[in-house]
C-alpha positions as CSV (number, residue, x, y, z in Angstrom):
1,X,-39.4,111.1,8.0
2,X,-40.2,109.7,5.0
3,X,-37.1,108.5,4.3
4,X,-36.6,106.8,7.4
5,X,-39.7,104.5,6.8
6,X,-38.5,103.5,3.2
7,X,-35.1,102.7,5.0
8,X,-37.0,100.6,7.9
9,X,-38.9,98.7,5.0
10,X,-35.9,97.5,2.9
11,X,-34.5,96.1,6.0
12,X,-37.5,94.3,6.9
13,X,-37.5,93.0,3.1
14,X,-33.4,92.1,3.5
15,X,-34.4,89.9,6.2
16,X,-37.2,88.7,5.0
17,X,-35.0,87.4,1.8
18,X,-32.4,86.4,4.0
19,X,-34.8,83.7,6.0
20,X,-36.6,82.4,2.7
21,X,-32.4,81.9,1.4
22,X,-31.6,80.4,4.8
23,X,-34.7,77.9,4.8
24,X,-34.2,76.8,0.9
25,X,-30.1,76.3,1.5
26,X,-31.4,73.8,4.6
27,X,-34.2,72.0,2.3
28,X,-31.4,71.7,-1.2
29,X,-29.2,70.2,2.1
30,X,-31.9,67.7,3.3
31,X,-33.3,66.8,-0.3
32,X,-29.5,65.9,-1.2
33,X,-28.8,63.4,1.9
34,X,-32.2,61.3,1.2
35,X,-31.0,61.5,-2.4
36,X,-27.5,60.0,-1.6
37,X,-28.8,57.7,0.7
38,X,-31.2,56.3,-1.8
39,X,-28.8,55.3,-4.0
40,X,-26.5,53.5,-2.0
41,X,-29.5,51.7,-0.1
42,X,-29.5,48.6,-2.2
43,X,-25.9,48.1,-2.9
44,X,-23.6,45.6,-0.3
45,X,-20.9,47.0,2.1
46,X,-17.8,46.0,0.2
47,X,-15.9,46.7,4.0
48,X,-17.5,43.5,5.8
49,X,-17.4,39.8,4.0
50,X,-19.7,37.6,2.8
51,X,-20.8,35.0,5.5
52,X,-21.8,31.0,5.0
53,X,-24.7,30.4,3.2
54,X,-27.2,29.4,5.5
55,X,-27.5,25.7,4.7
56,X,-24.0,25.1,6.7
57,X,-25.0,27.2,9.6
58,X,-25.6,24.7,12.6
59,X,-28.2,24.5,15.6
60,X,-26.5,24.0,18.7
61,X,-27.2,20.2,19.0
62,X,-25.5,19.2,16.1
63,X,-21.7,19.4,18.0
64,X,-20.2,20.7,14.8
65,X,-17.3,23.2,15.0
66,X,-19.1,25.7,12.7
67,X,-19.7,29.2,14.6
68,X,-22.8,30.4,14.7
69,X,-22.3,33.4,13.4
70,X,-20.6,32.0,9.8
71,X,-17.3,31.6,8.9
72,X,-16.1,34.2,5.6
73,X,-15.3,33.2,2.4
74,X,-13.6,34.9,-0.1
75,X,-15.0,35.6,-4.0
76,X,-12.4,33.1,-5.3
77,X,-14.0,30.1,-2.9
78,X,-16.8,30.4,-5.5
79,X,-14.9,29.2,-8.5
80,X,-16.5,26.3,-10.4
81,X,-18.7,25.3,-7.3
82,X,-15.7,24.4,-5.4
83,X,-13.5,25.6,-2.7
84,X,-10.2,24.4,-4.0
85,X,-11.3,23.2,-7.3
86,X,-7.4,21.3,-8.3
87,X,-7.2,19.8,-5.1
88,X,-7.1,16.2,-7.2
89,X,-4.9,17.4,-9.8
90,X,-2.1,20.1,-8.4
91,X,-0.1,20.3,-5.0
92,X,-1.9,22.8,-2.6
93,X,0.3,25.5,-1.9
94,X,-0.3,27.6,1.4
95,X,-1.8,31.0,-0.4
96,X,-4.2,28.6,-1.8
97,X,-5.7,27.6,1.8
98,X,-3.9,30.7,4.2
99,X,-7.4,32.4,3.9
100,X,-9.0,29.9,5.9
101,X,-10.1,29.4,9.7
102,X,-10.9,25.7,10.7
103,X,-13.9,25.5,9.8
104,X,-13.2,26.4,5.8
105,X,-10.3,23.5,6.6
106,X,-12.6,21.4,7.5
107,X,-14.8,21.2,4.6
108,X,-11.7,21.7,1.6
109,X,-10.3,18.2,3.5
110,X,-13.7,16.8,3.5
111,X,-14.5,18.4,-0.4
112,X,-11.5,15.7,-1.1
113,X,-13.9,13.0,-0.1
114,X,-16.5,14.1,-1.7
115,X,-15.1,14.2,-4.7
116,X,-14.4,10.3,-4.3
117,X,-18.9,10.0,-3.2
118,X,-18.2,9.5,0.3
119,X,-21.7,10.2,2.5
120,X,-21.0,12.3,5.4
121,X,-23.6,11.4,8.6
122,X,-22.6,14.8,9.4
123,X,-25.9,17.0,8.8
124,X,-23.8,20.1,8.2
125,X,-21.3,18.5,6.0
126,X,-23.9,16.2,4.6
127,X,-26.0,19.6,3.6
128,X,-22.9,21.5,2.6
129,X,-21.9,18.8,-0.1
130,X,-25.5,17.7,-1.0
131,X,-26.5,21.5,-2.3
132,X,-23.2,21.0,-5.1
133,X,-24.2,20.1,-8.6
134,X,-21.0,17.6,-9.0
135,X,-21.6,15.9,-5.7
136,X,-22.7,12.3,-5.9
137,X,-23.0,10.5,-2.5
138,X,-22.6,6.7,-3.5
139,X,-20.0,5.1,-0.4
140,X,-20.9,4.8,3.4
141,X,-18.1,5.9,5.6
142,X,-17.5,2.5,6.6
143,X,-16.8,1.3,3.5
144,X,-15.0,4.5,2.0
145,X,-11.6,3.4,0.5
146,X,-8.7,6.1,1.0
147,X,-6.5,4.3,-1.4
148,X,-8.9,5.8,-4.3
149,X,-6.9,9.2,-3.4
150,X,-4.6,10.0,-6.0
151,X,-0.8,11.3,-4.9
152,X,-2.3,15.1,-5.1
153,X,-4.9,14.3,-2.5
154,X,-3.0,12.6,-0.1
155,X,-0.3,15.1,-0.1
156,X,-3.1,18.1,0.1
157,X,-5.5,16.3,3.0
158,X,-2.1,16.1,4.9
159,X,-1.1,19.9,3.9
160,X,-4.8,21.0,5.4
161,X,-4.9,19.0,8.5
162,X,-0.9,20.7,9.0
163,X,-2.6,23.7,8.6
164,X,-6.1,23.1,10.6
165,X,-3.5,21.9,13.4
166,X,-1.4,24.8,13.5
167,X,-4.9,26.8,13.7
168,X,-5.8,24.7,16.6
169,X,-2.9,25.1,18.0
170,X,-2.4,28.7,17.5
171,X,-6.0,29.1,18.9
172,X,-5.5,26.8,22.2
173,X,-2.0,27.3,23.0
174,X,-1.8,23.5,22.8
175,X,-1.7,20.5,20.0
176,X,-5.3,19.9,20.5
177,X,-7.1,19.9,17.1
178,X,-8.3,16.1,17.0
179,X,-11.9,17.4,17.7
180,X,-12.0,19.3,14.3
181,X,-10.9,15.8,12.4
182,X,-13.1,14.2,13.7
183,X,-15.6,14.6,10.4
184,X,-12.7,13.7,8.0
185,X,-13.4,9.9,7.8
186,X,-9.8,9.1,8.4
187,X,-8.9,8.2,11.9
188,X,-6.9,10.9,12.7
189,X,-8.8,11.3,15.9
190,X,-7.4,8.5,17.1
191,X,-4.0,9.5,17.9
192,X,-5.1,12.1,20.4
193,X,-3.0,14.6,21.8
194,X,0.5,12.0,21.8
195,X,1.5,12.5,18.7
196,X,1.9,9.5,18.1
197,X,-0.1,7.0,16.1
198,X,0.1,3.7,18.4
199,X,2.3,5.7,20.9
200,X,2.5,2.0,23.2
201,X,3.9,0.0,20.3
202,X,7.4,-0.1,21.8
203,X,6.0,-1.1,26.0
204,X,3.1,-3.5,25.3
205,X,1.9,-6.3,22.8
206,X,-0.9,-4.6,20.6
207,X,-4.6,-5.9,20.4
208,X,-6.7,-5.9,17.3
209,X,-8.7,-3.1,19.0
210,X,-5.7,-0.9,19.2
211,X,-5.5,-0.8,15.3
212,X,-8.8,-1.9,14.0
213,X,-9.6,1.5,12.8
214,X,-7.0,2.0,10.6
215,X,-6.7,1.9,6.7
216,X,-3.9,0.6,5.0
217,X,-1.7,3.7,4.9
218,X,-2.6,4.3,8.7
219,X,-1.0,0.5,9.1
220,X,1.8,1.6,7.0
221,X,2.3,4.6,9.0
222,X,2.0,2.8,12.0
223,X,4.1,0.0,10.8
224,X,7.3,2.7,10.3
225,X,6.5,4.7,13.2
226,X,8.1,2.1,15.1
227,X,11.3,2.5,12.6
228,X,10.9,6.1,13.4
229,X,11.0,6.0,17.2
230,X,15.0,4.7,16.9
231,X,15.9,7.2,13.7
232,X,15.5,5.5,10.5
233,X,15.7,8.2,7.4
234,X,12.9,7.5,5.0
235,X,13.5,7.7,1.6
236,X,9.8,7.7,0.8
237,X,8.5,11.3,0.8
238,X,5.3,10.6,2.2
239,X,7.0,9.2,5.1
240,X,9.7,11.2,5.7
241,X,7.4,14.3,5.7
242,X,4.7,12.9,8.3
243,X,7.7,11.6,10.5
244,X,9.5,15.1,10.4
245,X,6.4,17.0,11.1
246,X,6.6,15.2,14.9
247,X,8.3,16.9,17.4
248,X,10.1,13.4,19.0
249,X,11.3,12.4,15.1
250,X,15.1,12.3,15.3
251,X,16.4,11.1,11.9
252,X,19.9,10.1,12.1
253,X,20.0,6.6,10.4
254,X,20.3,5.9,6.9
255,X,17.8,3.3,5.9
256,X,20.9,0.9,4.4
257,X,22.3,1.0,8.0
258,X,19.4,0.6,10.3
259,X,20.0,-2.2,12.2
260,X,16.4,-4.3,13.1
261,X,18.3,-5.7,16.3
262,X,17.7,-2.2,18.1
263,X,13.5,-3.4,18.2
264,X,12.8,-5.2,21.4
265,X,10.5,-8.3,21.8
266,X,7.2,-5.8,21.7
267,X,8.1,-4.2,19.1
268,X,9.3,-7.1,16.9
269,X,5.5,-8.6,17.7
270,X,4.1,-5.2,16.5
271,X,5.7,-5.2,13.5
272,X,4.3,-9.2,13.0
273,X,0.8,-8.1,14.0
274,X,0.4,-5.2,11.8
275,X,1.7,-6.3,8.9
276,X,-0.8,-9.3,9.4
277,X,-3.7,-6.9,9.7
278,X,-2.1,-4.8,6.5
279,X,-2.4,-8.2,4.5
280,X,-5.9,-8.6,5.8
281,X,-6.6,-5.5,4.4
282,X,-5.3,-6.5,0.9
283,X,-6.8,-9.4,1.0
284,X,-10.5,-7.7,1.9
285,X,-9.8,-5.4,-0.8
286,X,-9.1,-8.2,-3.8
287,X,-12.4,-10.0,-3.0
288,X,-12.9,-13.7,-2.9
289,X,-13.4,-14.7,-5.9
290,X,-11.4,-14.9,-9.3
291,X,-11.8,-15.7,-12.7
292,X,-9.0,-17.9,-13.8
293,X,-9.2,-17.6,-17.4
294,X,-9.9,-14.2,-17.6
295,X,-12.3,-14.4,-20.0
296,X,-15.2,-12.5,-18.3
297,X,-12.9,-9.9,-17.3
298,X,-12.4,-8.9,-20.8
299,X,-16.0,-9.0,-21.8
300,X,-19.0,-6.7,-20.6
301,X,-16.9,-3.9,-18.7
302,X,-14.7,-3.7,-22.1
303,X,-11.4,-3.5,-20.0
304,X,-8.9,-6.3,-19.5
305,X,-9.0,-5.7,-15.9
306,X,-11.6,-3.7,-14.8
307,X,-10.6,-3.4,-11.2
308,X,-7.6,-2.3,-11.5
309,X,-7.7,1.4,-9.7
310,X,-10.3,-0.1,-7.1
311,X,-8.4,-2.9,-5.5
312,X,-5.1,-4.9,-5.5
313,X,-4.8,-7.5,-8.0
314,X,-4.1,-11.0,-7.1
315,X,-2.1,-13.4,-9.2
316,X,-5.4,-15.1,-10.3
317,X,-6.2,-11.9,-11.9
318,X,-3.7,-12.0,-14.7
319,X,-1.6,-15.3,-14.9
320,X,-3.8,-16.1,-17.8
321,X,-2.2,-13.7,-19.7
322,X,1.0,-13.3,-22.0
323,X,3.3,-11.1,-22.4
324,X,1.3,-9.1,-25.2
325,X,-2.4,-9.2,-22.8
326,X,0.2,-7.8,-19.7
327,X,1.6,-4.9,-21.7
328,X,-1.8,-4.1,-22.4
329,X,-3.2,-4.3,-19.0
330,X,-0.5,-2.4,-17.9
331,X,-1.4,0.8,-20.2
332,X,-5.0,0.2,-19.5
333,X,-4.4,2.0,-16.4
334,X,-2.5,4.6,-18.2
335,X,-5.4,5.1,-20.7
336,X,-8.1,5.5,-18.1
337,X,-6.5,8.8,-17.0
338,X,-6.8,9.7,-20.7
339,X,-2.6,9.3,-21.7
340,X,-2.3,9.1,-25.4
341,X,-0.1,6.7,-27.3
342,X,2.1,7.2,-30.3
343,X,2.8,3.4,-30.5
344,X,0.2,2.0,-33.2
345,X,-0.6,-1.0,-31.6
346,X,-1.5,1.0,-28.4
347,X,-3.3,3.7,-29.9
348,X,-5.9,1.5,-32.2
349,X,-6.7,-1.1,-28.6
350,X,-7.7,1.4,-26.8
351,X,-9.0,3.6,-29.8
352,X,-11.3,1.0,-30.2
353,X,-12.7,1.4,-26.5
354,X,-15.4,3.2,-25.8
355,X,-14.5,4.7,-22.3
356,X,-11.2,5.8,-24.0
357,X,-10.3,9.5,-23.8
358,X,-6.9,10.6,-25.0
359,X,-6.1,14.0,-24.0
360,X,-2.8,14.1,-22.4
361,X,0.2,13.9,-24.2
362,X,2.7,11.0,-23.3
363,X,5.3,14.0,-22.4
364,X,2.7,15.5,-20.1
365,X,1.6,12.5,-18.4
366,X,1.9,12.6,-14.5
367,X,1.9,9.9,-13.0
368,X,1.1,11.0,-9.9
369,X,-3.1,10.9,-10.7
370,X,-2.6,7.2,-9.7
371,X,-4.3,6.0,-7.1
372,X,-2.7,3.6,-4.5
373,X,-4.3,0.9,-6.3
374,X,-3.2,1.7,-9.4
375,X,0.6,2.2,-8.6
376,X,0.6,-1.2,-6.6
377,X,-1.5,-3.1,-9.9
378,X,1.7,-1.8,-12.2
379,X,4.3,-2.8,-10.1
380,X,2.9,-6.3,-9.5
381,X,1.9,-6.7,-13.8
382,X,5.3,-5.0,-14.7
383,X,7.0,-7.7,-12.2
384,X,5.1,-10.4,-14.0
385,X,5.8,-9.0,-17.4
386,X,9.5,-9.3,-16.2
387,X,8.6,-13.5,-15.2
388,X,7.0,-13.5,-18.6
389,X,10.2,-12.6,-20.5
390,X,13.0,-14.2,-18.1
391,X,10.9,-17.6,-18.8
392,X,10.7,-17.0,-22.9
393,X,14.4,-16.5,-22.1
394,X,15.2,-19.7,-21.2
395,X,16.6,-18.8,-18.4
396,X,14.3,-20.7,-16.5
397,X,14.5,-24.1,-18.4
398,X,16.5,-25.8,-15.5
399,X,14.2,-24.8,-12.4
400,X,12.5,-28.2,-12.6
401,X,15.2,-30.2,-12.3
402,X,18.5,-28.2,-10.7
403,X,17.5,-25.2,-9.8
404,X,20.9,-23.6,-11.0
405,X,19.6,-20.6,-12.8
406,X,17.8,-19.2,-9.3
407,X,21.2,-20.4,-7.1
408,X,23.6,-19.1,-9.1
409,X,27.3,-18.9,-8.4
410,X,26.2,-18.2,-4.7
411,X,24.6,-21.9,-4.1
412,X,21.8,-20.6,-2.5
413,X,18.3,-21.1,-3.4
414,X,17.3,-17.5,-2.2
415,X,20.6,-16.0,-1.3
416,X,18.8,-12.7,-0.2
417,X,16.5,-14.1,2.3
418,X,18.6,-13.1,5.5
419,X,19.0,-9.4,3.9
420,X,15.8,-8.5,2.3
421,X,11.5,-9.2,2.0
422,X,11.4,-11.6,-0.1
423,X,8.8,-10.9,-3.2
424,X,6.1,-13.2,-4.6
425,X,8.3,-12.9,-7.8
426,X,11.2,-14.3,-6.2
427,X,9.7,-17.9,-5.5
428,X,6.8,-17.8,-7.6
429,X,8.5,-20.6,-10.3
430,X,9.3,-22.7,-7.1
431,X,7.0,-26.0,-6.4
432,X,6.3,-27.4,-3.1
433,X,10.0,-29.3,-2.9
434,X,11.8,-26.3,-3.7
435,X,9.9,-24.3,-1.4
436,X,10.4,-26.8,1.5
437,X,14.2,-26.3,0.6
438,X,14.1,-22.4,0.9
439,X,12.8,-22.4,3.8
440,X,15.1,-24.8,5.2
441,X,18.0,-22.8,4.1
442,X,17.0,-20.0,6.6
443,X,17.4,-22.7,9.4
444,X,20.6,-24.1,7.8
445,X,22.3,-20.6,8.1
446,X,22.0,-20.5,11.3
447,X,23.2,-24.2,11.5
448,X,20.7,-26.3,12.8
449,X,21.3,-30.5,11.4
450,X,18.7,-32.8,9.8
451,X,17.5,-35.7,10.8
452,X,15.7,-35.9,7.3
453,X,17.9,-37.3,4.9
454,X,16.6,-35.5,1.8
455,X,17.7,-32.0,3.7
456,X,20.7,-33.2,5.6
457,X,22.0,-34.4,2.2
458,X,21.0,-31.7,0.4
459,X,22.8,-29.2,2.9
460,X,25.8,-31.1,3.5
461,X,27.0,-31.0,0.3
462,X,26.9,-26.7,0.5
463,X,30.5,-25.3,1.6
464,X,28.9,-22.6,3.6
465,X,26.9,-25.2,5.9
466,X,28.0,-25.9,9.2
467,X,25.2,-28.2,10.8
468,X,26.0,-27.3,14.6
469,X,22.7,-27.1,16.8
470,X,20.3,-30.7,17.0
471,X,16.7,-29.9,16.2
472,X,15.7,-30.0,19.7
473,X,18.0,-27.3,20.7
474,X,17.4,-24.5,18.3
475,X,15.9,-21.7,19.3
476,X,14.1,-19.3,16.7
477,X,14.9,-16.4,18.0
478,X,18.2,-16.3,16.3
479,X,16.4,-15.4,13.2
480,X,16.3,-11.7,12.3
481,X,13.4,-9.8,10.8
482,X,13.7,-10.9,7.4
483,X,14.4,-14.3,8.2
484,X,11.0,-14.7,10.1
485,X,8.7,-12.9,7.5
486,X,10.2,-14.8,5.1
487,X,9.3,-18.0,6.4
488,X,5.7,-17.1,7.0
489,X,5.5,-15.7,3.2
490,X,7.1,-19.4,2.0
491,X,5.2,-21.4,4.2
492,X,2.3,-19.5,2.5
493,X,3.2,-19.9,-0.8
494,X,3.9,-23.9,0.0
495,X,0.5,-23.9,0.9
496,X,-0.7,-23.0,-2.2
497,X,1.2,-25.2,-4.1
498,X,1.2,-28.1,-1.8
499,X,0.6,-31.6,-3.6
């Protein structure tokens, strides 16, 4: 009996034991998941990504294309404050941008612009750019200048919006898109969903209002699009690329073979009209004013020509100098993107300067950092460093009185002027006779007589005239595209030299 009670007590004590084991196994279990979730309370979920800072996130009311919820933004965006930080200095390739939905397009196009102190009306742009330490708002959209965009930018804003379009249009189903430009400051909305630029250039006679809004490499653009339509090749990257990106672009004419008779009377005016407004822009660009000695362009600013990467230099700028100031302007332009110079002469000029920063060696220079400006302001002082030497030469000491050297063998005064544009450097020793002559050799060409006996003389005694067609009777249209620019570019110049 006795021993059946001890037996009954150990198992009440077994069980007993086994509870209190149970309860602390449960409790060790509970005390361990707090634990654990403790320590992983204040540390980021590595499995979502990091959304917009707020300061880009919009109200409704704003009409930006920003979602609401935040577009996501890789570490890497974070870089040096920037999104693609060599955007000005390297070509873009696509795994630098592939990353990106529209929106983080949107503002690595409009980063370009920034970059250059263009304000954005904008508020989410505007408050997107204004919280960066290197961002300096200085130019109003209206007056924003996209020549300032060095060959890098240009080719990168048009390998974003290629990119933001295929979004778009991978997104809509269509080649919508021109909403999302719309911000960029650069006309592209314009164009809408055509495709083309000025897409009634070939059926109707273009107003001022149809191309008011462009820049000058929208005119350009606009200009060749109209070359394009009828399958001139472009030799000119920029060109050929946009062109090719089009779905209507058929290239299938070499550039030496294109034939201007294939534009009809529209186009022909187009090409008149825009090229008109193109010079307008230049002209806008070089302001009204000149020094003609060049004196104060040499003094406070301590460069020769202090505008030279912000607009296109006029004659006036630089026919004070010789050939020793022109060789200096020239490398000027070189030396404000910091080239260094193993010529002597070179290196102590602008040694002296105090804006002067040589870092790159002349065998690393690219010079693709130019700027519109600044490729356009070397061609036109290399082409006048070129006048410089042919007229130390000699070679132009019978212009005043014969005119030989310019004719040559060919006994024309400007033998090219049915074939090519005639440049400023091919006239620019002419005076007002010699230019009433060049002009009158276009007509002669095409045979037309002379009542005026200074011409009619002058052209009889050339073995290629034929003088077949009275005054009265001929009809301009028999000139080709050359041969009418070329008129209005020496009737300009004859105005500036008139008597």
């Amino acid at each position: 009996m006795k021993m059946r009670n001890d037996n009954a007590r150990n198992d009440n004590d077994k069980k007993r034991i086994r509870k209190h084991l149970m309860t602390c196994a449960l409790f060790i279990v509970f005390a361990t998941q707090v634990s654990i979730s403790s320590a992983f309370a204040g540390k980021p979920d590595h499995s979502t990504k990091r959304e917009l800072p707020d300061i880009v996130k919009l109200t409704p009311d704003t009409g930006s294309l920003l979602p609401d919820t935040g577009s996501l933004l890789p570490d890497t965006a974070y870089s040096d404050d920037y999104i693609l930080e060599d955007s000005n200095s390297r070509y873009l390739q696509e795994p630098d941008y592939y990353w990106m939905d529209s929106t983080w397009a949107q503002l690595a196009i409009n980063e370009i612009y920034a970059r250059h102190g263009r304000i954005f009306k904008d508020k989410t742009l505007n408050d997107w750019f204004s919280s960066k330490s290197w961002y300096r708002g200085t130019v109003d959209a209206s007056h924003f200048d996209e020549n300032v965009f060095n060959a890098y930018e240009k080719e990168n804003i048009r390998r974003l919006r290629a990119y933001q379009d295929s979004l778009n249009a991978s997104s809509s189903g269509s080649n919508s898109g021109s909403g999302s430009k719309s911000n960029s400051g650069s006309g592209n909305g314009q164009r809408g969903s055509s495709d083309y630029i000025l897409k009634d250039s070939s059926t109707k006679y273009l107003q001022e209002s149809d191309y008011n809004w462009m820049d000058a490499d929208w005119t350009r653009l606009a200009i060749n699009e109209i070359y394009a339509r009828h399958g001139r090749k472009f030799s000119d990257k920029t060109l050929n690329d946009y062109f090719s990106s089009k779905s209507w672009y058929r290239g299938t004419v070499d550039a030496s073979r294109f034939d201007e008779k294939v534009f009809n009377t529209y186009e022909e005016e187009n090409i008149k009209r825009l090229r008109a407004y193109q010079n307008s822009l230049s002209s806008r660009s070089s302001g009204s004013s000149h020094n003609s000695s060049g004196s104060a362009q040499r003094s406070s600013s301590d460069y020769i020509l202090k505008d030279s990467s912000t607009k296109y230099l006029q004659e006036s700028d630089y026919n004070w100098m010789d050939a020793d100031w022109t060789r200096l302007a020239i490398n000027e332009i070189y030396a404000r993107h910091g080239r260094k110079f193993t010529d002597k002469t070179l290196n102590d000029y602008f040694s002296s300067k105090s804006w002067y920063r040589g870092t790159v060696d002349a065998s690393h220079f690219d010079e693709r950092v130019f700027n519109t400006y600044e490729e356009e302001n070397i061609k036109r002082l290399r082409a006048y460093q070129n006048s410089l030497s042919s007229r130390g030469s000699g070679s132009n000491s019978s212009r005043n009185n014969s005119g030989s050297a310019q004719r040559s063998s060919s006994d024309y005064i400007l033998k090219d002027s049915s074939t090519k544009y005639l440049q400023e450097s091919d006239y620019n020793w002419m005076d007002y006779d010699w230019t009433r002559l060049a002009i009158n050799e276009i007509y002669a060409r095409h045979g037309r007589k002379f009542t005026d006996k200074t011409l009619n003389d002058y052209f009889s005694s050339k073995s290629w005239y034929r003088g077949t067609v009275d005054a009265s009777h001929f009809d301009e249209k028999v000139f080709n595209a050359y041969e009418k620019e070329n008129i209005v570019r020496l009737r300009a110049w004859q105005n500036k030299v008139r008597r």
